[in-house]
C-alpha positions as CSV (number, residue, x, y, z in Angstrom):
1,X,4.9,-42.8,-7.3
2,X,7.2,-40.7,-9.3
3,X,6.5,-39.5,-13.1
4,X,8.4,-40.6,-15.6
5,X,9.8,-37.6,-17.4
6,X,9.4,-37.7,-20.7
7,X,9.6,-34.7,-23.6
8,X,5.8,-34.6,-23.6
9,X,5.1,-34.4,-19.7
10,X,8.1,-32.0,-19.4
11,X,6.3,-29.5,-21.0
12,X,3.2,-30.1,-18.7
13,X,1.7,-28.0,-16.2
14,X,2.8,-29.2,-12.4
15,X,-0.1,-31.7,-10.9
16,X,-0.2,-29.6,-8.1
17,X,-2.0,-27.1,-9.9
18,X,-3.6,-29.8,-12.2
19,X,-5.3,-30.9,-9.0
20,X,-7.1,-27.6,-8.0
21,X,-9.8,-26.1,-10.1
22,X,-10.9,-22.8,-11.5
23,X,-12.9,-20.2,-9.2
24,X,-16.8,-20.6,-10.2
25,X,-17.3,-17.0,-9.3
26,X,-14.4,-15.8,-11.7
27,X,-16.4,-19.1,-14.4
28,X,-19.6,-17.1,-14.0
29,X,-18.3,-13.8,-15.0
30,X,-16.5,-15.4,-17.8
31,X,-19.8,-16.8,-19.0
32,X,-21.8,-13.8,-18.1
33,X,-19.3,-11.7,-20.5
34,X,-20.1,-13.8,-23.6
35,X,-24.2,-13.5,-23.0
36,X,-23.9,-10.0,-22.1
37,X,-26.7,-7.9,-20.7
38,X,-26.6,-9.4,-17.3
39,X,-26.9,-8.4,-13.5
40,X,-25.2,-10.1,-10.4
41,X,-25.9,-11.4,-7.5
42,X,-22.8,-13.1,-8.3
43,X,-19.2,-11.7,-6.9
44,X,-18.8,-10.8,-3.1
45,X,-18.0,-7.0,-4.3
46,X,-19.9,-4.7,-2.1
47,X,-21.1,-1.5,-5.1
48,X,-19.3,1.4,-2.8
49,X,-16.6,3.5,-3.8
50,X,-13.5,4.0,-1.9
51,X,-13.9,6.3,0.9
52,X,-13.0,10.1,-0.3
53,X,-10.6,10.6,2.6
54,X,-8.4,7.4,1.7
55,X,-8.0,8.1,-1.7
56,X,-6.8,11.8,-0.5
57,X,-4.5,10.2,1.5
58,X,-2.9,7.8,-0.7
59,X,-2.5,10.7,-3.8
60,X,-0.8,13.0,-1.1
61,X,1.7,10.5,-0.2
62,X,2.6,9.8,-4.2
63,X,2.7,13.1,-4.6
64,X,5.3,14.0,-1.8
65,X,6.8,11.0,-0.1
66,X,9.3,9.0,-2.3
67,X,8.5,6.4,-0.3
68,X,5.6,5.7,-1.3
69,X,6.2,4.2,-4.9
70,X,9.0,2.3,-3.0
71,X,9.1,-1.2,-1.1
72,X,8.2,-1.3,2.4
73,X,9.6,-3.7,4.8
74,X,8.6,-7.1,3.9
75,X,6.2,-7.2,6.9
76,X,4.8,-4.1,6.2
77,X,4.9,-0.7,7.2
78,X,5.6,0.2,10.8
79,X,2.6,2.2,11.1
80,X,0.4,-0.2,9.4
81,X,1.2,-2.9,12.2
82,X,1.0,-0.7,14.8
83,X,-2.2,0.3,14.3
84,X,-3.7,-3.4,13.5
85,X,-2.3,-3.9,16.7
86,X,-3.6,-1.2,18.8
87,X,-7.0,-2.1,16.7
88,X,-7.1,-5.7,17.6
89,X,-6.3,-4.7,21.6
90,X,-9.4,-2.1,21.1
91,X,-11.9,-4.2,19.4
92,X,-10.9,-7.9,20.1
93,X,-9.4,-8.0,23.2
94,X,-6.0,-9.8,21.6
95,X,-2.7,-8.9,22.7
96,X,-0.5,-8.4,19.9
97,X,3.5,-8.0,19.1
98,X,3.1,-5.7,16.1
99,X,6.7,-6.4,15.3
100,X,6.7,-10.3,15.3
101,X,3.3,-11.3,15.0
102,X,1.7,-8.9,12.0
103,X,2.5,-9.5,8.1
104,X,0.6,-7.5,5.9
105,X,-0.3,-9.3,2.9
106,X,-1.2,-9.1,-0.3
107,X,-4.9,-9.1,0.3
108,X,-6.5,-12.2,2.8
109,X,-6.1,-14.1,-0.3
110,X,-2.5,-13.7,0.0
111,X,-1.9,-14.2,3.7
112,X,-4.5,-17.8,3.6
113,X,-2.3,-19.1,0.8
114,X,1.1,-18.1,2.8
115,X,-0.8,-19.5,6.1
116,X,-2.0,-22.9,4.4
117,X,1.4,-23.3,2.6
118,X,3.2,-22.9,5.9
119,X,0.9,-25.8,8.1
120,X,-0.1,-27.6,5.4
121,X,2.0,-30.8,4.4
122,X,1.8,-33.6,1.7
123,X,-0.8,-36.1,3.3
124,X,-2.3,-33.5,5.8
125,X,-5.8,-33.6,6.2
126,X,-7.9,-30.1,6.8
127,X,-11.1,-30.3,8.2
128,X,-13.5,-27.9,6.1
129,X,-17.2,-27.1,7.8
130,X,-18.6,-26.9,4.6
131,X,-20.6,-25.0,3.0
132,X,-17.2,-24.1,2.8
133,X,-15.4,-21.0,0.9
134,X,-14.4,-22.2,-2.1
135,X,-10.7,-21.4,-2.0
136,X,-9.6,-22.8,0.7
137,X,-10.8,-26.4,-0.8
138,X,-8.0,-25.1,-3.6
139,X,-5.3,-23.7,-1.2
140,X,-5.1,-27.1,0.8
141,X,-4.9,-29.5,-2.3
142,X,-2.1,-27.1,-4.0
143,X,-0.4,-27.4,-0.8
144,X,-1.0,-31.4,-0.5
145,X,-3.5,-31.4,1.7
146,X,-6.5,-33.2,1.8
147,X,-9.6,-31.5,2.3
148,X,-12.5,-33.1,4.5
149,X,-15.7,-31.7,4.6
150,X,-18.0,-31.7,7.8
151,X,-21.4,-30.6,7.0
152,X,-22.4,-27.7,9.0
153,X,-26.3,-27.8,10.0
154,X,-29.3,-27.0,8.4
155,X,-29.4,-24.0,10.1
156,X,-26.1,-23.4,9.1
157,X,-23.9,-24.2,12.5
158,X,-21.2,-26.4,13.4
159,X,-21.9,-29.5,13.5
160,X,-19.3,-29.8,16.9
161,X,-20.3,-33.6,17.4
162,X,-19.1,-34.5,13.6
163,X,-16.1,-32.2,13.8
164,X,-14.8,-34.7,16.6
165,X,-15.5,-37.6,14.7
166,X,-13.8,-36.5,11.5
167,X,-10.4,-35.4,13.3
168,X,-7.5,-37.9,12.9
169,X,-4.0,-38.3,13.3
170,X,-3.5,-36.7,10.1
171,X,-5.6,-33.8,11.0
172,X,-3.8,-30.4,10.6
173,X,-5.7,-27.6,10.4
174,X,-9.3,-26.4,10.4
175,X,-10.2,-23.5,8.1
176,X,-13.2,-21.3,9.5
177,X,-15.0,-18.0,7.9
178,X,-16.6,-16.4,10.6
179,X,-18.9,-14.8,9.6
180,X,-19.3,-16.8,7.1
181,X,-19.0,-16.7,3.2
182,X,-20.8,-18.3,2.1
183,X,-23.8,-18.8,3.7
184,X,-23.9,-16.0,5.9
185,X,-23.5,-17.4,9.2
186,X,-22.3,-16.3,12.4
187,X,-20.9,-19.2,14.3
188,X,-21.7,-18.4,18.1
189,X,-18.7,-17.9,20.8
190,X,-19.3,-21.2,22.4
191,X,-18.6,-22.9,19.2
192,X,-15.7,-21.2,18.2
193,X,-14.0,-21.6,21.5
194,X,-15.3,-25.5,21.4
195,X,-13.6,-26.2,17.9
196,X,-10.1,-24.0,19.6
197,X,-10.0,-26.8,22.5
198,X,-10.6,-29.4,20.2
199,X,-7.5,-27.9,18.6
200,X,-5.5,-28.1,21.5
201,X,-6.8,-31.6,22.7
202,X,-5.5,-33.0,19.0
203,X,-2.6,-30.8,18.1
204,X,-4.1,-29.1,14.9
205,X,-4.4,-25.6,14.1
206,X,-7.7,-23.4,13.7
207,X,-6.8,-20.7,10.6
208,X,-10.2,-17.8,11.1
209,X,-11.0,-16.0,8.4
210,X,-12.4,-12.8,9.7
211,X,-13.1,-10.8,6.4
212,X,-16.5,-10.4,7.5
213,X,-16.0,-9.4,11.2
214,X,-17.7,-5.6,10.9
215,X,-20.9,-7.2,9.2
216,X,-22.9,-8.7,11.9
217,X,-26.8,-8.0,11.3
218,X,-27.7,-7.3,14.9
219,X,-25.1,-7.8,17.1
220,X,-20.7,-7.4,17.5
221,X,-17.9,-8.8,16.5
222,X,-17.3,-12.3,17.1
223,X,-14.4,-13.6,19.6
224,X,-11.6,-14.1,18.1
225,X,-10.0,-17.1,19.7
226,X,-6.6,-15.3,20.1
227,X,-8.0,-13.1,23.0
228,X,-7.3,-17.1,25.1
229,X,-3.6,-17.3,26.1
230,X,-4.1,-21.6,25.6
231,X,-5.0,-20.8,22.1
232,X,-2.1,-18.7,21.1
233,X,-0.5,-21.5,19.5
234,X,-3.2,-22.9,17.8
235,X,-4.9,-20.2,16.3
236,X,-4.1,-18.1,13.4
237,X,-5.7,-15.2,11.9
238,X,-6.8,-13.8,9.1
239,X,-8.4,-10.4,7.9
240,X,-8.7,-8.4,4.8
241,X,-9.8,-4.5,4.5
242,X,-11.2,-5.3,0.9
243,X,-15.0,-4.8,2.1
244,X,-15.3,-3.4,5.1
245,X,-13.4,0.0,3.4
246,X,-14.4,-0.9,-0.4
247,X,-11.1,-1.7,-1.2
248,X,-11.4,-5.1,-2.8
249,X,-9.1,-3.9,-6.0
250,X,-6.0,-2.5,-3.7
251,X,-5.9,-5.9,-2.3
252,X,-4.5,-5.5,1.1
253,X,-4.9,-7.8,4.2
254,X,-3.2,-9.5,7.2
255,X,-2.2,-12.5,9.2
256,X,-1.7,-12.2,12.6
257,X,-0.1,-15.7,14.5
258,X,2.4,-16.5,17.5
259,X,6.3,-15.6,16.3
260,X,7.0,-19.2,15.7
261,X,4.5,-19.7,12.5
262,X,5.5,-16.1,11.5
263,X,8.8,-16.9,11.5
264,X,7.8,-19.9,8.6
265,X,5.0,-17.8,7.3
266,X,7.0,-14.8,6.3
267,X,9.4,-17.4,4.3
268,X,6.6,-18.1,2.3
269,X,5.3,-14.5,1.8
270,X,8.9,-13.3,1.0
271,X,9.0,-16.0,-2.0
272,X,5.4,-14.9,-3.5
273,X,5.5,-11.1,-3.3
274,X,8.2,-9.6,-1.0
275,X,5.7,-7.1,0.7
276,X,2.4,-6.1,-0.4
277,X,2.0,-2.8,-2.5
278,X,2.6,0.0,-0.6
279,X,0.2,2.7,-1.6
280,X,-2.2,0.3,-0.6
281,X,-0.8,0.0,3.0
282,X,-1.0,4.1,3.1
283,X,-4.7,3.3,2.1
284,X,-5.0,0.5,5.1
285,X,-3.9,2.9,7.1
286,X,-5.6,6.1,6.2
287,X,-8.6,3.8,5.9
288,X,-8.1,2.7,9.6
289,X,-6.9,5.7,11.2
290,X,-9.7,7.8,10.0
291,X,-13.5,8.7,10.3
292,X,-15.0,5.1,10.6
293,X,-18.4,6.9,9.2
294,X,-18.2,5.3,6.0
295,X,-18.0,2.2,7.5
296,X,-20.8,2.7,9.8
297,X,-22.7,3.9,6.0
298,X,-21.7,0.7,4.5
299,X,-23.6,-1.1,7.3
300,X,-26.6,0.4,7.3
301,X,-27.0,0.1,3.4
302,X,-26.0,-3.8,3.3
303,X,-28.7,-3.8,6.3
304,X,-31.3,-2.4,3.5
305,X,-30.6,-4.7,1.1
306,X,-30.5,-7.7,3.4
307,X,-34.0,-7.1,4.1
308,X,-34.6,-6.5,0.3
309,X,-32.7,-9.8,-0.7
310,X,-34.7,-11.7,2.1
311,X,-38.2,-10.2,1.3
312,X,-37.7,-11.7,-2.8
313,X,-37.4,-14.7,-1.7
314,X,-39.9,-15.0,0.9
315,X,-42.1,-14.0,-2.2
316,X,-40.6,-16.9,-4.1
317,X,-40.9,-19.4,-1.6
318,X,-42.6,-21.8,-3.4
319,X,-38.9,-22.2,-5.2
320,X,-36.6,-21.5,-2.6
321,X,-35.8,-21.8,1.2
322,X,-33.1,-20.1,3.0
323,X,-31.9,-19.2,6.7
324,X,-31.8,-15.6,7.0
325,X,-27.8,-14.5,7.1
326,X,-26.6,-12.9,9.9
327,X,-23.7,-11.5,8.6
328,X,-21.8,-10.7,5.5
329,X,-23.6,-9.8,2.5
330,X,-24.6,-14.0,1.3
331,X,-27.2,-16.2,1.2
332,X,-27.2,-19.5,0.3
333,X,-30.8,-20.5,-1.2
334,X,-31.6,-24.2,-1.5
335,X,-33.8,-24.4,-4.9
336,X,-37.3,-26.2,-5.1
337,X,-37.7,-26.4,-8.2
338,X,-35.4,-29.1,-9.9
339,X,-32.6,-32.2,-8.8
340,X,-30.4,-31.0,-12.0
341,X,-27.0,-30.4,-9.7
342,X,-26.2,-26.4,-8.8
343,X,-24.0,-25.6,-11.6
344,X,-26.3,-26.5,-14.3
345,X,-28.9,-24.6,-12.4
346,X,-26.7,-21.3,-12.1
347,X,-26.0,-21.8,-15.9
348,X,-29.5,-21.8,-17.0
349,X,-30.2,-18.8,-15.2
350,X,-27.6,-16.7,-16.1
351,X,-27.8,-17.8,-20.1
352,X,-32.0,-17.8,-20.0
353,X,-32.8,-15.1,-17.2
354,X,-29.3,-13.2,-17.6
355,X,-28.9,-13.3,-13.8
356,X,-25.7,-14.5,-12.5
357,X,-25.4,-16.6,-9.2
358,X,-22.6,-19.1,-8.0
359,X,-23.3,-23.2,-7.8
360,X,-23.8,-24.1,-4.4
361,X,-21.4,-27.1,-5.0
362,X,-19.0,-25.1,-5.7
363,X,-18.6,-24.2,-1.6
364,X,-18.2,-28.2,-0.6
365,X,-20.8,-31.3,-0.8
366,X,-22.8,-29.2,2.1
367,X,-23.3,-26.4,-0.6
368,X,-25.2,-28.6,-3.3
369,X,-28.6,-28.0,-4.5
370,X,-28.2,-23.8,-3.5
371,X,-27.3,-20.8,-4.9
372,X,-25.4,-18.4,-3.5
373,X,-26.3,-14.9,-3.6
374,X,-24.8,-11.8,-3.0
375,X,-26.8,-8.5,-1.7
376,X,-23.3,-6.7,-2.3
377,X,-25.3,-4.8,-5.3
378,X,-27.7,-1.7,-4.8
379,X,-31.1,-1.9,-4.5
380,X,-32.0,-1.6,-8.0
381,X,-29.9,-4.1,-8.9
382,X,-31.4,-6.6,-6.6
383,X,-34.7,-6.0,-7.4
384,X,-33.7,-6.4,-11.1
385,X,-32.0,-9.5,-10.6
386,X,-35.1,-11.1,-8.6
387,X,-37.6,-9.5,-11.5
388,X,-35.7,-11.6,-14.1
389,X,-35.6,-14.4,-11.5
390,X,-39.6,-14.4,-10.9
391,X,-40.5,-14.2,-14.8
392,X,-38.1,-17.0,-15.5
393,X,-39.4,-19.4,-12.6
394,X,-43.2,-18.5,-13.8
């Protein structure tokens, strides 16, 4: 039903944006600035710096290409695609037209929005596994979608059984983290592949988030669906650099889907930032192109501190229980020791113990009664975080 426009409501935000809500990672820090004195194991930000050599390679090219300060095709640089490409042939097994099938984005934040904005129709229904990340819950409503959470298991898996149930004919998409933020999961092959037939059995389309894919505590990259010519069509991916590389603040990603949802994807992209920043595709691409050591570095410390992260809270058990992530840098911890709901729990311990987590609820009704954390931080920071916890708890 239409609004009536009056001089009041005129001057009113839209309701598409009344609708979504703010990001309780981004409320957290707000609240954690006005108590002050606090430590995270808040925001997904891995603690390294920006590799040396990228850095390098970016002040080089400011320095003596004119080019560099200047637009770059709206799909990104030539280069950049090329070797995404050549990358996702190497590592992935996927076949892909670097010219028709790559946009480099603004970050993965950027190329979700454009992707969700491009499938995503008034009255659509997206099927969220949920523990959920929390912005794709905002993404679909902005673009007048309704969200519908499945519950994933209590060990954290698909649920493939309830998937099938909840699909309808106003199902459009399915939104998948794999690994998985937040709860650290690594959905298994067989699952993936499952939920892509599904796709193709029901006409909906799979959007994988694969921020994650270098973090896997033990074993290799998951499939991405892609690499099955049936899929193709139903499939569209998503990465980001932002942590693999530490380069969460240059904020530059990629989506990678069959020409026909590039061609509508790219409309969208064009309208919200033209191309993304070009220093920071020099930086995706000296980051790529280089010694892959510092990622290999990265790995091994968030290893470390997985161990440390899991080790706390097997000494707190009494309070929490959690499955053991097998990738990323999260775990969601289901608390003991009250029913109050997650954000009034994160609350308390941020303004009484001056630690800083994210309400489970915040990830989808699957996420209620946890915490997320984040072993992003160094050691010492962890450790200090879980002291506080432990004196506050006892």
């Amino acid at each position: 039903m239409q609004e009536h426009l009056t001089p009041q409501n005129l001057l009113s935000s839209s309701r598409r944006v009344r609708a979504i809500s703010p990001s309780a990672t981004k409320q957290m820090a707000i609240i954690a600035a006005r108590v002050g004195g606090c430590v995270s194991l808040g925001q997904g930000v891995p603690s390294f710096i920006t590799p040396p050599h990228i850095i390098e390679a970016v002040t080089h090219a400011l320095k003596n290409d004119v080019g560099s300060g200047q637009y770059s095709l709206q799909t990104g640089m030539t280069a950049l695609r090329q070797c995404i490409a050549r990358r996702f042939l190497e590592e992935k097994k996927v076949s892909v037209d670097p010219e028709s099938e790559i946009c480099v984005t603004v970050g993965g934040m950027e190329a979700l929005l454009a992707t969700v904005m491009t499938v995503v129709d008034e009255g659509n229904q997206v099927i969220l596994p949920s523990p959920t990340y929390a912005s794709y819950t905002e993404q679909v409503v902005l673009a007048g979608g309704t969200p519908v959470y499945v519950p994933l298991t209590d060990k954290w898996e698909l649920g493939l059984k309830a998937i099938t149930e909840a699909i309808t004919p106003r199902t459009k998409a399915l939104m998948l983290c794999n690994p998985g933020n937040p709860t650290g999961t690594v959905f298994s092959d067989e699952q993936v592949l499952a939920i892509c037939e599904l796709a193709v059995a029901h006409g909906f389309v799979v959007i994988i988030d694969e921020a994650y894919d270098y973090m896997v505590y033990g074993g290799g990259m998951p499939v991405n669906p892609l690499s099955v010519e049936r899929f193709r069509d139903n499939v569209i991916s998503i990465s980001s650099l932002s942590k693999k590389y530490a380069l969460t603040g240059w904020r530059v990603g990629w989506v990678i889907a069959a020409a026909r949802w590039m061609e509508q994807i790219m409309k969208v992209h064009d309208a919200a930032t033209i191309c993304a920043p070009t220093p920071s595709q020099i930086a995706a691409l000296a980051a790529m192109e280089g010694d892959q050591q510092c990622v290999r570095d990265m790995c091994i410390e968030l290893t470390k501190r997985r161990a440390l992260c899991c080790k706390r809270l097997d000494r707190l058990s009494d309070y929490f229980s959690y499955v053991p992530p097998r990738g990323a840098f999260y775990v969601m911890s289901k608390y003991r020791f009250t029913d109050d709901n997650s954000k009034e729990v994160a609350i308390r311990l941020l303004e009484e113990a001056k630690v800083i987590t994210i309400p489970g609820g915040a990830f989808g009704l699957g996420g209620e009664g946890h915490l997320r954390l984040s072993f992003g931080g160094e050691e010492k920071v962890i450790d200090e975080a879980f002291d506080r916890i432990e004196r506050w708890l006892r």
